[in-house]
N, C-alpha and C positions, 0 to 999 in steps of 0.2 A: 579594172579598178584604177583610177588615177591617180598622183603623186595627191592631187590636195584629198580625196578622203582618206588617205592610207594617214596622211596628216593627222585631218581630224578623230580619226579612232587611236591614234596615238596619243592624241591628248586628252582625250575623254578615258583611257584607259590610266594614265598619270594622274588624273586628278581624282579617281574610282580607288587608286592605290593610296594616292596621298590621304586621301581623307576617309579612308582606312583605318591608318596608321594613327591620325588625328583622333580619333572616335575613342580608340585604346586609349590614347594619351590622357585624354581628358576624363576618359572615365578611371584612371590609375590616381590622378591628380583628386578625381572628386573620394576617390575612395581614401587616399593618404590624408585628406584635410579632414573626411569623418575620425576616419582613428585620430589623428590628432586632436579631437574635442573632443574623444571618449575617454575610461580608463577600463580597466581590467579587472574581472572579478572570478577567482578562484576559489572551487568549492572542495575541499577533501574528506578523507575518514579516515578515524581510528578508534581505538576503544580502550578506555583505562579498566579492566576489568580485573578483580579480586579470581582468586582460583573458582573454578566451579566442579563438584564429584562425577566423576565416571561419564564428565565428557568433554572428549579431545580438541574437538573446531564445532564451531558453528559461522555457516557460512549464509550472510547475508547480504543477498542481492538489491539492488539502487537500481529502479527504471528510469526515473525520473524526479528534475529536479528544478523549481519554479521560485522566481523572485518575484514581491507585490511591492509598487507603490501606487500611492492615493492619485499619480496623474495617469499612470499606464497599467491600471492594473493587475497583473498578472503576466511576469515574462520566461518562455521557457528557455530555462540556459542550458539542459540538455537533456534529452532522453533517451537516450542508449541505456541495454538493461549491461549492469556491472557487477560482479560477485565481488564481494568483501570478507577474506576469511578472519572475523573479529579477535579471536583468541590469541592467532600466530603476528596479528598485526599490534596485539599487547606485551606479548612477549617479546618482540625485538623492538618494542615502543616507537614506531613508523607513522607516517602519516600517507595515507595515498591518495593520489589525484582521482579526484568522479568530473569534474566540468572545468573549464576554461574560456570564458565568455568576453566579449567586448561590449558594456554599457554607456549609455548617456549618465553624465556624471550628475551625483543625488542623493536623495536618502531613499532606503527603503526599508520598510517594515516591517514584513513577514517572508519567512520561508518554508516554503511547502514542499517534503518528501514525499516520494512514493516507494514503497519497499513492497516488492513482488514476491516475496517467496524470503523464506528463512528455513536452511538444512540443521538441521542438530547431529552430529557426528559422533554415537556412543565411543566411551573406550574401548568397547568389543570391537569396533567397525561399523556398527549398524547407522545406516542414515534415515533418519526421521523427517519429516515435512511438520515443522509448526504452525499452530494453529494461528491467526493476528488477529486484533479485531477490528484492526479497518487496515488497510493499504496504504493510507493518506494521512501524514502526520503533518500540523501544521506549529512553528516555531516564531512566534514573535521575539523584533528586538531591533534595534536598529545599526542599518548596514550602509556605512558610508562610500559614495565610489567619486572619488573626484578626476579631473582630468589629466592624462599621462599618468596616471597611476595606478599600484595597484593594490587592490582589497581581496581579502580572504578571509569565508568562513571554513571552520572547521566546525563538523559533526562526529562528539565525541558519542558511540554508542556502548551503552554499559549494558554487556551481555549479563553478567551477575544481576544486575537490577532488573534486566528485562525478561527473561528466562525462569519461568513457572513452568511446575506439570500437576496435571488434573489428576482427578481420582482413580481414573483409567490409566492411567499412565505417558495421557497422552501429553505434548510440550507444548506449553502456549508461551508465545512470545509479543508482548505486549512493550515496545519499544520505549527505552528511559536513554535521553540522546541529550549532552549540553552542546548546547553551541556558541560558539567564540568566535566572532566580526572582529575583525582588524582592518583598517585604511592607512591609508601608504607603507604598506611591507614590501622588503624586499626578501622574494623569494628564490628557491632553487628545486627545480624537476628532475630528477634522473630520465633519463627519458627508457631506460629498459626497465626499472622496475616502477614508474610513475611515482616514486618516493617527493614528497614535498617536504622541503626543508625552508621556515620562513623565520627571519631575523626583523628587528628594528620592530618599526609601526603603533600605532595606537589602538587599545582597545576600545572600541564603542559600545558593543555588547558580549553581556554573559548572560547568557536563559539555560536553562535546566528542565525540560519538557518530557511529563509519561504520560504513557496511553492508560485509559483505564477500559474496562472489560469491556463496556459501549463503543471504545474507536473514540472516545473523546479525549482532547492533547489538554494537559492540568501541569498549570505551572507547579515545579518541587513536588510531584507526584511520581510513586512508585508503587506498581501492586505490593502487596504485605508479603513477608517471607512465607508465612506461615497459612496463608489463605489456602480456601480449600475449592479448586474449582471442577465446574463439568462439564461436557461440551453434550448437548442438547442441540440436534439438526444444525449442525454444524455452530449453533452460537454457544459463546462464553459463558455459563453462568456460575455466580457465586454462591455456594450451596450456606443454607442459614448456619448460623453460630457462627461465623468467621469476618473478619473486618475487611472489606478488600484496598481499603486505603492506608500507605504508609508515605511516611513526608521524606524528600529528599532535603539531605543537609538540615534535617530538622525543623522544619518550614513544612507542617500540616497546613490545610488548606481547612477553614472555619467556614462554618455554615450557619448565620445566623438566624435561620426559620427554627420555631418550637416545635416540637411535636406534643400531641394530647391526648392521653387516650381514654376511651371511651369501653372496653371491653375490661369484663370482671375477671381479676387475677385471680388465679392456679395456687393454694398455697398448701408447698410440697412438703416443705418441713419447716417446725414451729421450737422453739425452743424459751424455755422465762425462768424467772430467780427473781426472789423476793427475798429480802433482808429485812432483819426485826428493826431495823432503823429507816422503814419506808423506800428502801433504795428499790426502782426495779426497774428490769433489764429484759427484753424482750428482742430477740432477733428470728424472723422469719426471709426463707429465701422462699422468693416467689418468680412466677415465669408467666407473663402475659400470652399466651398461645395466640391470641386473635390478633395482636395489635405490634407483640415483641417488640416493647418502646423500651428503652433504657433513661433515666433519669434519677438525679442523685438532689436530694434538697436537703435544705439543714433550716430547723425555723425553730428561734429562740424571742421567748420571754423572759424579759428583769425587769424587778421590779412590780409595783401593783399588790391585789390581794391576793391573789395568785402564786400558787407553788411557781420558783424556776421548772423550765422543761424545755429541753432538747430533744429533736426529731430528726433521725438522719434514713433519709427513702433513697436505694436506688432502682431501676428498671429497665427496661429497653428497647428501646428500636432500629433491627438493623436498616433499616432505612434513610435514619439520622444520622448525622455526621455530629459534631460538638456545637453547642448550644452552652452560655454560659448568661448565668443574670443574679442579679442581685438588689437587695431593697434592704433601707434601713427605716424607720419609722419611729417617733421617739413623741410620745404624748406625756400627759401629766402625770400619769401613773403608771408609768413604764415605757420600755423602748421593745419596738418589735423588728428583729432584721430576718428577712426572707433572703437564702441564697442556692440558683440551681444551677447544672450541669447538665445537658444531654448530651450523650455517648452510641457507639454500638456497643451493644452486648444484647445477648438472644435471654439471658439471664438476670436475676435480679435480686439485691441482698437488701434486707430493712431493718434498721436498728432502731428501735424505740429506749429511752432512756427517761425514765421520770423521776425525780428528786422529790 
């Protein structure tokens, strides 16, 4: 081999090296210029929780965790499965890191948890597997990420609010989480126990999100304390006479459809009193078996030829939620005002009252 190709593979080997090196560079360059037009979005947990009886932790696991906006639909900022023990993370009031993401700076919408599994830890020791009724909770609210900066939500889970047990004994947990958006916070990581500590920043959003027994997420929704449930092949259900909805921070959720019923009421006990001065009082509690509609009305007459008369009907249906209406009507010879209520109740009170 001769001095000139020992040459030319010498320079064909320098220029294989140099633009190498080049290739790196430029791809360091292109990567440094995206972060520098993204910002930072940090997601954590903790749990403001009230004591809960005869039991110690409840440890709930985070799969997965998804941001949506209207251009990019749905972005996964992390899915590694993370255990959260809710109770010990209330009592030394902590907040711990689940994601840390690099975003196009923007609003976004909604976020969507996946919670794989929840342990309940008796205070004997005993660990229980609860029952969920979906996997997949979804949290509207708007989350701000602008560029070189950074945003943090916070999912506060309230194990006291989300922790029911069925008639069996067994634990349903049906997930009550607020969440708190902040943009440009500055925060701080421990980095051994993932502790986030974040100062400054602005709040964009507060939502307050429960599951109810279908897996469906209801704003200012919490299953009722007192609700009575059962697990039926493996689903949720609310067994009758019990209400399964209670409001958080007092913000029930109104259902403006009527219900009507159509089936002939059960009347269980009757009771009446008549007074020598016409007065009479009549109260019957009644229970619609076929239709269990709950409904409360009040309908007065003044005025006209007409004795005054008060009507006051309640009834039920656990299927209704609150229903409210009203009517006044005022003619020449009197005024007539109609006003009703639909409620749950499996039960039903009626008070007839004639003057």
């Amino acid at each position: 081999m001769n001095r000139t190709t020992l040459g030319v593979l010498f320079l064909i080997i320098i220029i294989a090296i140099a633009g190498f090196f080049f290739i790196r560079w430029d791809h360091r360059q292109n990567e440094k210029t995206q972060q520098d037009l993204q910002g930072v979005l940090m997601v954590s947990v903790t749990d403001p929780s009230a004591h809960l009886e005869n039991v110690s932790e409840i440890r709930l696991t985070l799969s997965k965790i998804e941001i949506h906006s209207k251009d990019k639909n749905w972005t996964t900022l992390s899915d590694k499965s993370q255990t959260f023990p809710l109770l010990a993370l209330d009592q030394s009031k902590e907040t711990r890191l689940y994601a840390e993401e690099r975003l196009d700076p923007g609003e976004y919408d909604q976020v969507r948890a996946t919670v794989s599994g929840v342990t309940v830890v008796s205070a004997d020791g005993t660990e229980t597997q609860a029952v969920l009724p979906s996997q997949e909770m979804t949290i509207s609210g708007n989350i701000v990420v602008n560029k070189q900066a950074t945003s943090t939500i916070k999912l506060s889970f309230s194990a006291s609010q989300s922790l029911r047990k069925a008639v069996s004994g067994t634990y349903v947990f049906a997930p009550v989480v607020k969440m708190e958006a902040r943009k440009d916070a500055t925060t701080q990581v421990d980095q051994t126990t993932q502790t986030v500590q974040e100062t400054d920043g602005s709040v964009t959003s507060e939502t307050t999100v429960g599951m109810d027994v279908d897996g469906q997420s209801k704003l200012n929704f919490h299953l009722a304390p007192d609700i009575h449930l059962e697990i039926v092949n493996g689903a949720i259900q609310v067994l009758a006479g019990t209400d399964e909805s209670s409001s958080t921070d007092g913000n029930a959720e109104t259902n403006t459809e009527s219900t009507t019923t159509n089936a002939a009421d059960t009347n269980e006990n009757a009771t009446s009193t008549t007074s020598d001065a016409g007065v009479g009082i009549n109260v019957n509690t009644e229970k619609d078996t076929a239709i269990n509609n709950t409904a409360a009305s009040i309908h007065a007459e003044i005025g006209g030829s007409g004795n005054p008369n008060l009507n006051v009907h309640v009834g039920g249906n656990t299927k209704a939620k609150t229903n409210l209406h009203a009517n006044v009507n005022i003619g020449e010879t009197g005024a007539d005002i109609d006003a009703g209520i639909s409620i749950k109740n499996p039960s039903g009170l009626k008070l007839n009252i004639h003057l």
